[in-house]
C-alpha positions in Angstrom: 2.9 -20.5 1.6 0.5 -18.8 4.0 0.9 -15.1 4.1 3.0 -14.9 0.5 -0.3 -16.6 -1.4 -2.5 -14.3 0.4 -0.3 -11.2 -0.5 0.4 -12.4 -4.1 -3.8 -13.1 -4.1 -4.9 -9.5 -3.1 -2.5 -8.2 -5.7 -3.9 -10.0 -7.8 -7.2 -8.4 -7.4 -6.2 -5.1 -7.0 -5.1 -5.2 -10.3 -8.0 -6.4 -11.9 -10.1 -4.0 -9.6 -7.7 -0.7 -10.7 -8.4 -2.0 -14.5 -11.8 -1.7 -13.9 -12.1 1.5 -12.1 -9.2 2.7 -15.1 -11.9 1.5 -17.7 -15.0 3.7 -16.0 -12.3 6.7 -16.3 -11.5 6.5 -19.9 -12.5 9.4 -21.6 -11.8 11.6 -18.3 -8.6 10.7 -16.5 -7.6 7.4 -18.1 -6.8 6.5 -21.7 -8.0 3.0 -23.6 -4.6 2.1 -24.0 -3.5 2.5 -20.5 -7.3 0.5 -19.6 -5.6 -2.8 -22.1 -2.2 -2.2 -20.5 -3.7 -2.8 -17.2 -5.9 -5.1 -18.2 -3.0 -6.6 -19.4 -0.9 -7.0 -16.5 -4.1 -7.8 -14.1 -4.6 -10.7 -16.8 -0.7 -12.1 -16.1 -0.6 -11.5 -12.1 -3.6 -13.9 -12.2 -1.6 -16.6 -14.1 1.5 -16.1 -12.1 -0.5 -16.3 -8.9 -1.9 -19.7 -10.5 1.4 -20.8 -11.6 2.5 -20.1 -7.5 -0.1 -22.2 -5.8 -0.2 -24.9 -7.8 3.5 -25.2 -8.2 4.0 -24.6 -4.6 1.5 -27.1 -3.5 2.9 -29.7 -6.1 6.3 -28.6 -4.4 5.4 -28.5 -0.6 3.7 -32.6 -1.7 7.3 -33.3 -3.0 9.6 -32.1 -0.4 11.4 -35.0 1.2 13.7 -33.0 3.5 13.3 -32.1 7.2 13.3 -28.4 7.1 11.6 -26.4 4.1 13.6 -23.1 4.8 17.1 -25.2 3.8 15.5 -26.4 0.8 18.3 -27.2 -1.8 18.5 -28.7 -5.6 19.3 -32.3 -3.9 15.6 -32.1 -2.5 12.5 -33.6 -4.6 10.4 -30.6 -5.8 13.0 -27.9 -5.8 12.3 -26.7 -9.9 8.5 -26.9 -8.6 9.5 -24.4 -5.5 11.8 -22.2 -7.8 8.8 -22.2 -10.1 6.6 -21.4 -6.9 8.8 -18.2 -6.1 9.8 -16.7 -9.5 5.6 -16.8 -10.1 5.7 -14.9 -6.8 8.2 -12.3 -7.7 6.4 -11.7 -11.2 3.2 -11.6 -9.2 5.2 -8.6 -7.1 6.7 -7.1 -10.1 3.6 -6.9 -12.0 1.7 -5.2 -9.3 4.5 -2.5 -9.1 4.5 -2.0 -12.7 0.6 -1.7 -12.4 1.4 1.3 -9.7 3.8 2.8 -11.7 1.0 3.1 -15.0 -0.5 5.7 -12.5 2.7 8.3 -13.1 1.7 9.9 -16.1 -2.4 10.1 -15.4 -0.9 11.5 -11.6 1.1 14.0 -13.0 -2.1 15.9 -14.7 -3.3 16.3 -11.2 -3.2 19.7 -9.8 -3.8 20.1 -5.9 -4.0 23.3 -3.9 -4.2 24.3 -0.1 -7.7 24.6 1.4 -9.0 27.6 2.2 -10.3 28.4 5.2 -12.6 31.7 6.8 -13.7 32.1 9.9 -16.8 34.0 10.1 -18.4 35.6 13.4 -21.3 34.9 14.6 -23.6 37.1 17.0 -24.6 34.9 20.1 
């Protein structure tokens, strides 16, 4: 569970911290709705990544088997570890979806080459 929880944990709180950046945007760049949509979807990454560890853990306590990578449905605490990973995937999916309610404020965003002069100098 090490480097998953802390992956699914730092999504987590990017989320939250693009919601809040969103809502300092709003009349600007960012719209109120899209601020409550990612609100929104900060708000459920934090359950799912609650749901994760404390399924997980309840799972990892559980596990009666030798090797965790070969766990299978004749093991204690395999619905807790399928619990444990779908929270992880929706922890994963919800971040991407939180990425992808950038597109439309993204595609307002015009960009042009620097310009650059060189000017001479008299030494």
């Amino acid at each position: 569970m090490g480097l998953s929880t802390l992956r699914c944990d730092l999504n987590a709180r990017v989320c939250l911290l693009q919601a809040v950046f969103s809502r300092r945007m709003v009349p600007d760049v960012s719209s109120a709705c899209m601020v409550r949509l990612r609100l929104l979807l900060s708000v459920l990454s934090a359950v799912a990544f609650v749901v994760c560890i404390a399924c997980g853990s309840a799972a990892i306590r559980q596990f009666d088997g030798n090797n965790q990578v070969l766990w299978g449905p004749e093991h204690k605490g395999f619905v807790l570890h399928v619990c444990s990973t779908a929270a992880e995937w929706a922890v994963a999916l919800l971040f991407i979806a939180n990425i992808l309610s950038y597109v439309p404020e993204m595609r307002r965003v015009d960009m042009e080459p620097p310009k650059f002069q060189v000017s001479e100098r008299n030494c």
